[in-house]
C-alpha positions in Angstrom: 16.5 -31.9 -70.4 14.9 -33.6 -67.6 11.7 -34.3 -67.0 9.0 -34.5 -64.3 8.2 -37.6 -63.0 7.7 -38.3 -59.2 5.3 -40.7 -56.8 4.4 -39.6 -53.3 4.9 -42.6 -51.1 2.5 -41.0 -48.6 -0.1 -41.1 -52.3 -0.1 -44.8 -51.6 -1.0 -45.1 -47.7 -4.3 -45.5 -46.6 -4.5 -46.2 -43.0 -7.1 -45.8 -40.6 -7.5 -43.6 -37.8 -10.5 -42.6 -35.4 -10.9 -38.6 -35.8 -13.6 -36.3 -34.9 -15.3 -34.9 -38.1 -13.7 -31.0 -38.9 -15.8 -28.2 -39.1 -15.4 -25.3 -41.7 -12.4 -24.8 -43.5 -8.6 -25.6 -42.2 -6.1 -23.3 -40.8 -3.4 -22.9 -42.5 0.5 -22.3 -41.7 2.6 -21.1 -44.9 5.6 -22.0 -45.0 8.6 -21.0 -47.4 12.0 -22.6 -48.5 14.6 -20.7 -50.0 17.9 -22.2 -51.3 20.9 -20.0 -49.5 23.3 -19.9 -52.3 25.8 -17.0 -53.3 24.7 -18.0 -57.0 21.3 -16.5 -57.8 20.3 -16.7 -61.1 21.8 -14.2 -63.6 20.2 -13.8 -66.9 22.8 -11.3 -68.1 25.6 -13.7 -67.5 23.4 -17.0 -67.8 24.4 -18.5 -64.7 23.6 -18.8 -61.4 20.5 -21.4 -59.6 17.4 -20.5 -57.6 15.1 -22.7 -55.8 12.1 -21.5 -54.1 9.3 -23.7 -52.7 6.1 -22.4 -51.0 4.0 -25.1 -48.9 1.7 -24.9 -45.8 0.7 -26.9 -43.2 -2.0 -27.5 -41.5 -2.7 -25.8 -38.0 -4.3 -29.5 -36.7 -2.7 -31.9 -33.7 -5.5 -34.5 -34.7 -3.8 -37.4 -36.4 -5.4 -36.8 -39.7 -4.3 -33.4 -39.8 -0.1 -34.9 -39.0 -1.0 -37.7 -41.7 -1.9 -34.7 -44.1 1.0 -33.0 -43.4 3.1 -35.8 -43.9 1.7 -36.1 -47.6 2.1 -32.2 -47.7 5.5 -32.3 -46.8 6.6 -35.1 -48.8 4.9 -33.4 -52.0 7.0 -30.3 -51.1 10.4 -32.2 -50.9 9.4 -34.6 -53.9 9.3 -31.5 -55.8 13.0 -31.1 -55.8 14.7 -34.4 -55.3 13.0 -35.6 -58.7 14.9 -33.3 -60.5 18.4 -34.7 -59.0 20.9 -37.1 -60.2 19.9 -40.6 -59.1 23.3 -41.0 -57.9 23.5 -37.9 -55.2 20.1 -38.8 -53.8 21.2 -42.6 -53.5 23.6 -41.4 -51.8 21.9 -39.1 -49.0 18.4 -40.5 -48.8 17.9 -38.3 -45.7 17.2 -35.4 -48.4 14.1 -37.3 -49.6 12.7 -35.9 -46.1 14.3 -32.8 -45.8 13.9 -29.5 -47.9 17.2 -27.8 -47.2 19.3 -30.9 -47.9 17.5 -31.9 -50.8 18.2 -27.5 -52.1 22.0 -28.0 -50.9 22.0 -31.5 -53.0 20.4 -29.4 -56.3 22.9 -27.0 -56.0 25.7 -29.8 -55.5 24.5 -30.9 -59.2 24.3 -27.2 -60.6 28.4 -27.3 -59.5 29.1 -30.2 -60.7 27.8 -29.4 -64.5 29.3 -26.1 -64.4 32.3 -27.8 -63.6 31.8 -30.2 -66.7 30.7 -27.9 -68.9 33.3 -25.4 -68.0 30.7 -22.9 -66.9 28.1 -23.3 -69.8 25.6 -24.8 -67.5 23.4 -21.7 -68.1 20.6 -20.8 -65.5 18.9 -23.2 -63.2 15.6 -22.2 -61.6 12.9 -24.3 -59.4 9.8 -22.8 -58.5 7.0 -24.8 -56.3 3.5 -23.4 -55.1 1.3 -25.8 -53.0 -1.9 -24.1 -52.3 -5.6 -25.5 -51.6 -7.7 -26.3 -54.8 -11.1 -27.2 -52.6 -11.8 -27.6 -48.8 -14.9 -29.1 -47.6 -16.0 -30.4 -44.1 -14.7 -33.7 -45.7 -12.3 -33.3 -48.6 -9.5 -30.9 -48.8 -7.9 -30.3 -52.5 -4.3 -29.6 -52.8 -2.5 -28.3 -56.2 1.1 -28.3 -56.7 2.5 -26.1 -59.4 6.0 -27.0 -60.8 8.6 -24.7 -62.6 11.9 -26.2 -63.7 14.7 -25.2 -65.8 17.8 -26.9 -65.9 18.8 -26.5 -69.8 17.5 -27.8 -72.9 15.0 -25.7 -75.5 12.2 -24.8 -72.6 11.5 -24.9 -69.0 8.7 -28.0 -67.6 5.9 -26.7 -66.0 3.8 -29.4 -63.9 0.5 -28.9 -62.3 -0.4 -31.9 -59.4 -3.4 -32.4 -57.8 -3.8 -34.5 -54.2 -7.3 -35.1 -52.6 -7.2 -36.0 -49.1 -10.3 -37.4 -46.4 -10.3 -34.6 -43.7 -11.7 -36.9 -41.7 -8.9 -39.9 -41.8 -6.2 -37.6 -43.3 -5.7 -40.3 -46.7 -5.4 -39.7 -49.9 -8.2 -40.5 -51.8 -8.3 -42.6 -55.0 -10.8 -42.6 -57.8 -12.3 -45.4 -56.9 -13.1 -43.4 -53.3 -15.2 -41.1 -55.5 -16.5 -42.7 -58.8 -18.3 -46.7 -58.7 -17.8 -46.8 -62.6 -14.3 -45.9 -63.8 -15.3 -47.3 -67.5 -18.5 -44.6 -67.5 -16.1 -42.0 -66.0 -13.7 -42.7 -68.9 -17.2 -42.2 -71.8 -17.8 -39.3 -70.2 -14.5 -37.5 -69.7 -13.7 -38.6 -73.5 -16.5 -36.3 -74.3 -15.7 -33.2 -72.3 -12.0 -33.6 -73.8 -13.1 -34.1 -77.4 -16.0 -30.9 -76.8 -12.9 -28.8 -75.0 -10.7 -29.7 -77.9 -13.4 -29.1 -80.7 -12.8 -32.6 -81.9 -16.0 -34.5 -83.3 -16.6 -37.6 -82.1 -15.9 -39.6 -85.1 -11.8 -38.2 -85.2 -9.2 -40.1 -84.6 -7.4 -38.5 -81.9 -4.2 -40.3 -82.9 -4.7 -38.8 -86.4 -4.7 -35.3 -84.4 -1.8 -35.6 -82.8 -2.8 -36.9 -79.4 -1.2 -39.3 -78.0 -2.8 -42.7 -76.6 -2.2 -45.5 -74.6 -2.6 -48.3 -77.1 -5.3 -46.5 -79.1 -7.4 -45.7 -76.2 -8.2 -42.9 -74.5 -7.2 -42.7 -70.9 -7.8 -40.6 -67.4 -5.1 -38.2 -66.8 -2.6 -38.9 -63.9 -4.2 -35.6 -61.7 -7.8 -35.7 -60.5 -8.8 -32.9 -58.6 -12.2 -32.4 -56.3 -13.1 -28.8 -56.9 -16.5 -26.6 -56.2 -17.7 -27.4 -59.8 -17.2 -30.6 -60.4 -13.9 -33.1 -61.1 -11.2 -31.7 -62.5 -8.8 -33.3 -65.0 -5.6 -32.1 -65.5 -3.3 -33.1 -68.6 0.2 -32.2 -68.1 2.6 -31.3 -71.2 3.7 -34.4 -73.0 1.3 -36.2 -70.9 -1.6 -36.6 -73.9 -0.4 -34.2 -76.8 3.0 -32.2 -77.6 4.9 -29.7 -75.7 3.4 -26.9 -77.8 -0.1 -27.6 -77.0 0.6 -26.6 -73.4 -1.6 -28.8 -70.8 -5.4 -29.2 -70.9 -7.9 -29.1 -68.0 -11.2 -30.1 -68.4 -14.2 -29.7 -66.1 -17.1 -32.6 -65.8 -19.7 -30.7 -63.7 -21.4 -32.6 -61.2 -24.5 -33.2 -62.5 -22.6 -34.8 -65.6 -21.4 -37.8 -63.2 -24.7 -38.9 -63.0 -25.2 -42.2 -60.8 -21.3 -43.1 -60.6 -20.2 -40.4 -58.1 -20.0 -41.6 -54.6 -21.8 -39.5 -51.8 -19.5 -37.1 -49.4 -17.2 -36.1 -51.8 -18.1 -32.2 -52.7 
């Protein structure tokens, strides 16, 4: 069993870039990828390999809009070369920008474990949906959602979340939206425990939660949504498999004094 761990260079570039500010919400152009393969999944004979990604880009010439979808379109791709064998992609980094080779090197992999396991491979199946989360004047909100199966005792199911300035096309980081990480962290403990029904004086270790060095910690996705900031707990992330993931909410006016201005 594999699992889902990717960074999105483009998460980690904040440049500058002299826009005009965007008015109402953005156009979008959907966009679909479809592997070409003669093996479709077969559940009656257990074999076969789909991969399906759905994406959109935005309808916007301004250079935020390309810098978007730049991210856009590396989250799309990331979403299938981080389920490949180290040793295919290092050997055709061009698919680490292009959806159709990084499909063709997938189904390279499917062939070459049905060729080592003599055709027990079973099913392989990929599933991505990017859609928007949140658009404002000046924030739009993506989510990714992430299906694999590639063997093993269940599928992985990842949610991402990436927030991006609308006016300067980067991707914002907490500390573009909260002045107090250490408040943040009180006050998302408390929304978790109250979402949870955990008291405040359990031990979430003695629950079955797991912790980073006995403290609790902000999940890897933040999202900006009409509510408030969402925070998104994958599987395995903070507790078991079997627990599934947990969102949790903090509304606005639960942020108090640390949220930044501009931001929903």
């Amino acid at each position: 069993m594999r699992t889902l761990f990717y960074l999105v260079p483009g998460c980690f570039l904040f440049l500058t870039a002299c826009t005009t500010t965007p008015s109402g919400p953005p156009k979008l152009d959907r966009q679909q990828y479809t592997l070409d393969s003669p093996y479709h999944c077969d559940t009656i004979t257990n074999k076969g390999i789909d991969v399906s990604v759905s994406y959109f880009q935005l309808a916007d010439e301004s250079d935020a809009g390309k810098r978007i979808n730049d991210s856009l379109k590396l989250l799309s791709v990331g979403s299938v070369t981080s389920w490949l064998d180290s040793a295919s992609l290092a050997g055709h980094p061009d698919a680490r920008m292009d959806l159709a080779k990084a499909g063709n090197l997938f189904l390279a992999d499917y062939q070459q474990v049905m060729a080592d396991m003599n055709g027990m491979g079973g099913c392989w199946d990929l599933d991505t949906k990017l859609d928007t989360l949140y658009t404002s004047q000046k924030v739009l909100t993506v989510r990714m959602e992430n299906y694999a199966y590639t063997g093993g005792a269940h599928p992985n199911t990842n949610v991402m979340f990436m927030n991006f300035d609308r006016q300067t096309g980067n991707v914002l980081a907490l500390t573009d939206m909260v002045s107090d990480t250490t408040a943040l962290l009180t006050i998302v403990e408390r929304a978790f425990r109250k979402d949870q029904g955990l008291l405040p004086q359990y031990n979430l270790e003695e629950r079955g939660y797991f912790l980073r060095d006995g403290q609790f910690f902000l999940p890897a996705n933040i999202g900006i949504d009409r509510k408030g900031l969402t925070f998104y707990y994958n599987p395995y992330e903070i507790a078991a498999y079997a627990l599934g993931p947990i969102e949790v909410t903090v509304p606005y006016e639960q942020l108090g004094g640390i949220l930044k201005p501009g931001w929903h």
